[in-house]
C-alpha positions as CSV (number, residue, x, y, z in Angstrom):
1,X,-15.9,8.5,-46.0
2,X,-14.6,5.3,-44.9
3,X,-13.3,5.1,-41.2
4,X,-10.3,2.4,-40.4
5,X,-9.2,1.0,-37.3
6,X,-8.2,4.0,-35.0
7,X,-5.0,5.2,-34.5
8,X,-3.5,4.9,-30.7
9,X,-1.1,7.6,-29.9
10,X,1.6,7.1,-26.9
11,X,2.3,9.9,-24.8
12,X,6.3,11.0,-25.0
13,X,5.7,12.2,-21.3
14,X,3.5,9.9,-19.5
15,X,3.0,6.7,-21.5
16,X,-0.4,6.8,-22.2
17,X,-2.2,5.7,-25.2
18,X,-4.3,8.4,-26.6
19,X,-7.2,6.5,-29.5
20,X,-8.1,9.0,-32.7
21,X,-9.5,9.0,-35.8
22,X,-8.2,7.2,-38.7
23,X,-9.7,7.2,-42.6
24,X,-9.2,4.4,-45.2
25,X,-10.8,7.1,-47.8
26,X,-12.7,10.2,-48.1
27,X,-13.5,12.9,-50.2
28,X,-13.6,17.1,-50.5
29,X,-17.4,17.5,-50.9
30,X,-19.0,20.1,-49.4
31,X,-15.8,21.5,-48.4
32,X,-14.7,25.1,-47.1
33,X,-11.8,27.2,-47.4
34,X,-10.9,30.7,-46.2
35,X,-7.8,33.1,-47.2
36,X,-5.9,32.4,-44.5
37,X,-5.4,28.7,-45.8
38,X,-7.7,27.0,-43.4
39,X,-9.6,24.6,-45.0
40,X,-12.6,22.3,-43.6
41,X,-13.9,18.7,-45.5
42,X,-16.6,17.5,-43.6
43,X,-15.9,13.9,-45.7
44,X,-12.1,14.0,-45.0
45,X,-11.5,14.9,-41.4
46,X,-8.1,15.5,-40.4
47,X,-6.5,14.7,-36.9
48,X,-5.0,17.9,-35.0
49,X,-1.0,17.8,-35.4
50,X,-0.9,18.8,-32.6
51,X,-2.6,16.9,-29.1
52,X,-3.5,17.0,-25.8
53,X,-2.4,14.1,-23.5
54,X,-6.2,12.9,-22.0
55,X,-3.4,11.8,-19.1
56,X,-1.0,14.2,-18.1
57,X,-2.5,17.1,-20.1
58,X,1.1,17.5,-22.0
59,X,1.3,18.5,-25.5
60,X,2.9,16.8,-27.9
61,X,3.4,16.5,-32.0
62,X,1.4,13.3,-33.7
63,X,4.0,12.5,-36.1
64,X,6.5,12.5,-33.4
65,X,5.3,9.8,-31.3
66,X,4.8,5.9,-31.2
67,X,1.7,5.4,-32.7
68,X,0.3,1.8,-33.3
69,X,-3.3,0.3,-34.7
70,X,-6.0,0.0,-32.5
71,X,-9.4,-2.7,-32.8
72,X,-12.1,-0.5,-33.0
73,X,-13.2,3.0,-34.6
74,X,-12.4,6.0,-33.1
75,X,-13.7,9.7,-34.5
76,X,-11.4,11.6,-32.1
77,X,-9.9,14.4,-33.9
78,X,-8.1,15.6,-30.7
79,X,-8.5,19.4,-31.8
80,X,-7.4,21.9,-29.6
81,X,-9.1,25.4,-28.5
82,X,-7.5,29.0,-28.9
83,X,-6.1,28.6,-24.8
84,X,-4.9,25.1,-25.2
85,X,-2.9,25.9,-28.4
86,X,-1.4,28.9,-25.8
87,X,-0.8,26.3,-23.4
88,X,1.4,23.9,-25.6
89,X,3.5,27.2,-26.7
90,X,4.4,28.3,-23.3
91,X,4.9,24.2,-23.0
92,X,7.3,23.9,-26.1
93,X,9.2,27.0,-25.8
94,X,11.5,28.0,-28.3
95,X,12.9,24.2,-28.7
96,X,10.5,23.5,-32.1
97,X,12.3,22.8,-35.5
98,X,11.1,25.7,-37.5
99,X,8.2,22.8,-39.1
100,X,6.8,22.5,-36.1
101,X,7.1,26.3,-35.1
102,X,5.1,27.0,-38.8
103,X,2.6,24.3,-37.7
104,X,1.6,25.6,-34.7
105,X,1.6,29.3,-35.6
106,X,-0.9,28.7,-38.2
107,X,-3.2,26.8,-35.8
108,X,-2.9,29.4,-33.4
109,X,-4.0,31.9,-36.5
110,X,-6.9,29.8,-37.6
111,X,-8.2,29.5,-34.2
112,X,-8.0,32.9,-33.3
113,X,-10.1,34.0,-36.7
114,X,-12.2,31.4,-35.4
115,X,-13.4,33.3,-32.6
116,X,-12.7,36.8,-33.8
117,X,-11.6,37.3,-37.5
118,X,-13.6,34.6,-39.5
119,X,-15.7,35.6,-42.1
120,X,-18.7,33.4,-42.2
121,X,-18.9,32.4,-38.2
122,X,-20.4,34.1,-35.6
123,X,-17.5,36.4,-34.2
124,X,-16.9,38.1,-31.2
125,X,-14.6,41.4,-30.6
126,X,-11.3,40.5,-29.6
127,X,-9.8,41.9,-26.0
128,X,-7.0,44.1,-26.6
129,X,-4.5,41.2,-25.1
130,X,-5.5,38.9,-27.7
131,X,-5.2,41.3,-30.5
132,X,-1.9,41.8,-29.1
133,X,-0.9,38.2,-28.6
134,X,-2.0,37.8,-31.9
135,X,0.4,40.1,-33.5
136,X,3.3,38.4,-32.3
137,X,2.1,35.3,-34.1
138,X,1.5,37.1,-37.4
139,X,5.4,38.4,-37.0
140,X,6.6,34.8,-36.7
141,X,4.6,34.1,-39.7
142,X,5.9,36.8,-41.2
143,X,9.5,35.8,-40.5
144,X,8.8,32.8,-42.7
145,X,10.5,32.2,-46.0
146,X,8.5,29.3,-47.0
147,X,5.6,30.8,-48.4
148,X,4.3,32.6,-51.9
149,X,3.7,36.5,-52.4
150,X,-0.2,36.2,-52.2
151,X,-0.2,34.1,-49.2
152,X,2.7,36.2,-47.1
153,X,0.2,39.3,-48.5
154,X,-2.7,38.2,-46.7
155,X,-0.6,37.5,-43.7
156,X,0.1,41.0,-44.1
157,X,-3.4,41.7,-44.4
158,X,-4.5,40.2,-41.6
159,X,-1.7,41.4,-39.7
160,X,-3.5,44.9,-40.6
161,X,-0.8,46.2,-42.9
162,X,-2.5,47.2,-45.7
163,X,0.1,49.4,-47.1
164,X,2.7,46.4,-47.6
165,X,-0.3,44.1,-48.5
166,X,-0.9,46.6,-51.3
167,X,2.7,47.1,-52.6
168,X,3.2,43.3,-52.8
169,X,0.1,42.4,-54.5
170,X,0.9,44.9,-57.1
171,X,3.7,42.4,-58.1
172,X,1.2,39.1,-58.5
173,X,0.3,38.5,-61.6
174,X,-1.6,34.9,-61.6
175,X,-2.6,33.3,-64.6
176,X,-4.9,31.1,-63.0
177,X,-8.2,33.1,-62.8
178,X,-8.9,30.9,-59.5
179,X,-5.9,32.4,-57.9
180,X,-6.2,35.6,-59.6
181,X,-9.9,36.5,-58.3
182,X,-8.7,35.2,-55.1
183,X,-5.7,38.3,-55.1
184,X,-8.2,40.6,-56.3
185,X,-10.3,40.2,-53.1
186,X,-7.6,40.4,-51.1
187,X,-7.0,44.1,-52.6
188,X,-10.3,44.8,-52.2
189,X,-10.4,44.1,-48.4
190,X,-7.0,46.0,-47.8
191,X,-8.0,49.2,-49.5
192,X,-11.2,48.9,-47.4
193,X,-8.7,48.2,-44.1
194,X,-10.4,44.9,-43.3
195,X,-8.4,42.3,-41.6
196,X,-11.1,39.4,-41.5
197,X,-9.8,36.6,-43.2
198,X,-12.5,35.4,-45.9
199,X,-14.3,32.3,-47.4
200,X,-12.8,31.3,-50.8
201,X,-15.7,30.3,-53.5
């Protein structure tokens, strides 16, 4: 991994320059990826899409804002937590393009199974209003029309309806035996009822 010059964000609300991480190269070693398609490369670190004004505290999109070069390095990913990625969709309503919607749904999803439904992590049991808070999420994933059969099944999944995860897996038919031990596991956790989402190896 090769860091460049960092990356200074300005803040479409106050004005202020936020300073973050920005690669020349990197690579995938040692790498991690889980069922619900949230990956993690040590070796190729990715900025949030989503930040948190250090200023005004207001949220805002990265690719939607000036941005210029800065002079020094900078390893500031600007990832948010679980409650902060609430925050900023109270903040932005129902104004998001539907990319934008998609983007932050899926952070809100990864972040959630990162405190309750990630295999491989230390998890906690999630409060009633967080499962429920939750499963409005997965509907608006749901909702999407962007996505492949085995990926809206494990939404499904996840979403803890097995039934429909079933009936829809019964129609994928990968070649690929990458992909096609990856459906097979997702079976297997539905007929067991399990909505954890799992590490991919």
């Amino acid at each position: 991994m090769l860091p460049d010059n960092s990356l200074l964000l300005k803040c479409p609300f106050c004005g202020k320059e936020k300073e973050v991480l920005s690669l020349m190269s990197g690579n995938t070693i040692h790498g991690r990826q889980w069922s619900d398609l949230k990956s993690v490369y040590p070796m190729l670190p990715k900025v949030s899409p989503i930040q948190k004004c250090p200023s005004c505290g207001k949220y805002y999109f990265a690719e939607n804002v000036e941005k210029r070069q800065g002079t020094d390095y900078s390893f500031e990913k600007g990832e948010l937590t679980y409650q902060e990625l609430k925050e900023a969709k109270i903040q932005f309503g129902d104004s998001l393009a539907k990319k934008n919607k998609n983007t932050l749904n899926m952070l809100l999803l990864w972040a959630y199974n990162d405190l309750y439904n990630r295999e491989g992590v230390d998890i906690k049991e999630a409060p009633f209003e967080e499962r429920d808070y939750i499963d409005d999420v997965h509907d608006e994933l749901l909702a999407r029309d962007d996505v492949d059969n085995v990926v809206y099944a494990e939404f499904l999944r996840e979403a803890g309806d097995f039934d429909d995860a079933l009936d829809l897996l019964e129609r994928c038919h990968p070649q690929e035996e990458y992909l096609a031990k990856i459906v097979e596991k997702i079976k297997q956790y539905a007929e067991e009822k399990k909505t954890i989402a799992f590490e991919i190896k």
